[in-house]
C-alpha positions as a Markdown table, in Angstrom:
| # | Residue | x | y | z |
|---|---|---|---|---|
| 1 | Unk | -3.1 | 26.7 | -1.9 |
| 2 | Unk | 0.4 | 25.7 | -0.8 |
| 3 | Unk | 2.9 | 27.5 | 0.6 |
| 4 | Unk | 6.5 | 26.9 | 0.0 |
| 5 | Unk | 9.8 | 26.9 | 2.1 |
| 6 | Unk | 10.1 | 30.3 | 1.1 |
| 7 | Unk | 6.8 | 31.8 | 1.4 |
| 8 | Unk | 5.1 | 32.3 | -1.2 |
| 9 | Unk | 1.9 | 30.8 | -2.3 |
| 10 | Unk | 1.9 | 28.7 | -5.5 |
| 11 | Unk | -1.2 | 26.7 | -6.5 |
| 12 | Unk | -1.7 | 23.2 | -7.1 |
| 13 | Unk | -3.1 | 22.1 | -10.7 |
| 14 | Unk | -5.3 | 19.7 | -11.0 |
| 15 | Unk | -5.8 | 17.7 | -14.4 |
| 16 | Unk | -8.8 | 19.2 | -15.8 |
| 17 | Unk | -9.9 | 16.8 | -18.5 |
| 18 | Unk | -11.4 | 14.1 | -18.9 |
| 19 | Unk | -14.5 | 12.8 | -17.7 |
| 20 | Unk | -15.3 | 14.2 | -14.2 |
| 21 | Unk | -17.9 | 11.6 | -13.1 |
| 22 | Unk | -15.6 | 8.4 | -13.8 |
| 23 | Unk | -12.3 | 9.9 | -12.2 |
| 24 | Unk | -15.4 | 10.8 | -8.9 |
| 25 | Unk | -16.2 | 7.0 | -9.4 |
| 26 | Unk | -12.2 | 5.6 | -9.3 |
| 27 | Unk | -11.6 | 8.2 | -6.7 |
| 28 | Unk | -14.1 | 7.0 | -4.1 |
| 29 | Unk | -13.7 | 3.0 | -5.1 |
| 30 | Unk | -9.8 | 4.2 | -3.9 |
| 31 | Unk | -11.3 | 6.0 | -0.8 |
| 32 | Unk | -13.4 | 3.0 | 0.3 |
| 33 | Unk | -10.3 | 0.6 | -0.6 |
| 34 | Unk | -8.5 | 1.9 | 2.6 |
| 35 | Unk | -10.4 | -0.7 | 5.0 |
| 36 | Unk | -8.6 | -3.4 | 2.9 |
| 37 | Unk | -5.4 | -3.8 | 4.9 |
| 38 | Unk | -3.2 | -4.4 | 1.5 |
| 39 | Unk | -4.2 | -0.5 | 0.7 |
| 40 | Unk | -3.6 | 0.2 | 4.1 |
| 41 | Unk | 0.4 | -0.8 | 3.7 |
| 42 | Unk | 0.5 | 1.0 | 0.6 |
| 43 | Unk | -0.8 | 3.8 | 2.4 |
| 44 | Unk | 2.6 | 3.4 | 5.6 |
| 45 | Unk | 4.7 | 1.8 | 2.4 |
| 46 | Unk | 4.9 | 5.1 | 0.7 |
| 47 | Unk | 5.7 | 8.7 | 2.4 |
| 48 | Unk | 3.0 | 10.5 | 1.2 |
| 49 | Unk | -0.3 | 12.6 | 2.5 |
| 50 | Unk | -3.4 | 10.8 | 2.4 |
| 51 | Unk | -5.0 | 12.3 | -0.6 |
| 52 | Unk | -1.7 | 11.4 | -2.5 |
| 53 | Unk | -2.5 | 8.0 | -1.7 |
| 54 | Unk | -5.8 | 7.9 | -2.8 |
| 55 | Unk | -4.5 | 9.2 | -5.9 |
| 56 | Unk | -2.3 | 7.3 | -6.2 |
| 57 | Unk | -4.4 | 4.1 | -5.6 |
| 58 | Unk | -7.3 | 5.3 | -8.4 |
| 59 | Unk | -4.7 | 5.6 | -10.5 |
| 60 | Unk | -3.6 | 2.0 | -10.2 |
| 61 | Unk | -7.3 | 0.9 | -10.5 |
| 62 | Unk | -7.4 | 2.4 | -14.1 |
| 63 | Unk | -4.2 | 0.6 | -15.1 |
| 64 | Unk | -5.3 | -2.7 | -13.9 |
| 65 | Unk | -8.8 | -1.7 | -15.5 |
| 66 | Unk | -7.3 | -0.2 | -19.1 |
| 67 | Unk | -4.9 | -3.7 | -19.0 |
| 68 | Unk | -8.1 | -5.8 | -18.5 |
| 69 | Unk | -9.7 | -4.2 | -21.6 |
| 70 | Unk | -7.2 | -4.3 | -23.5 |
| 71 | Unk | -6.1 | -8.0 | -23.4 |
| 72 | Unk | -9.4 | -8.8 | -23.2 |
| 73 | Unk | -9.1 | -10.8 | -20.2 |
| 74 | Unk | -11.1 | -11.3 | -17.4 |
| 75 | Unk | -10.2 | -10.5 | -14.4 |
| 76 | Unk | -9.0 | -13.5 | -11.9 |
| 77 | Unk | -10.8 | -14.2 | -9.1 |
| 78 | Unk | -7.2 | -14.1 | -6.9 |
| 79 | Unk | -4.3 | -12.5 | -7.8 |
| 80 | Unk | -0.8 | -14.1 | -6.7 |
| 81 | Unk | 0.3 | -12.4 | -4.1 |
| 82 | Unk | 3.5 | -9.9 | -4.8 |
């Protein structure tokens, strides 16, 4: 529950589809990710909670994932450096 500047309570929604085990799976490769000290800067880059962050970091996983599959590329072994 959250509560606002004013108040009152309003609750945060969480998606509820999709396939529970694989966004568990993406959430905790995210989760252990935050050893890796380029996570880490993402983590003091952007003003957000910690949860956010991991959220925000699974959902970068399934875009580099979902672009993988779909060029049908694999993955290379280092990536340049942004």
């Amino acid at each position: 529950m959250f509560w606002g500047p004013t108040g009152k309570s309003s609750w945060l929604k969480r998606p509820q589809k999709g396939d529970k085990r694989l966004k568990r799976i993406f959430y905790q490769s995210a989760f252990a990710s935050m050893r890796c000290p380029k996570s880490a800067a993402f983590k003091r880059k952007k003003a957000k909670r910690h949860h956010q962050i991991i959220i925000a970091l699974a959902r970068r996983r399934v875009k580099v994932l979902s672009a993988i599959l779909h060029n049908r590329n694999p993955m290379p072994e280092r990536l340049p450096l942004a």
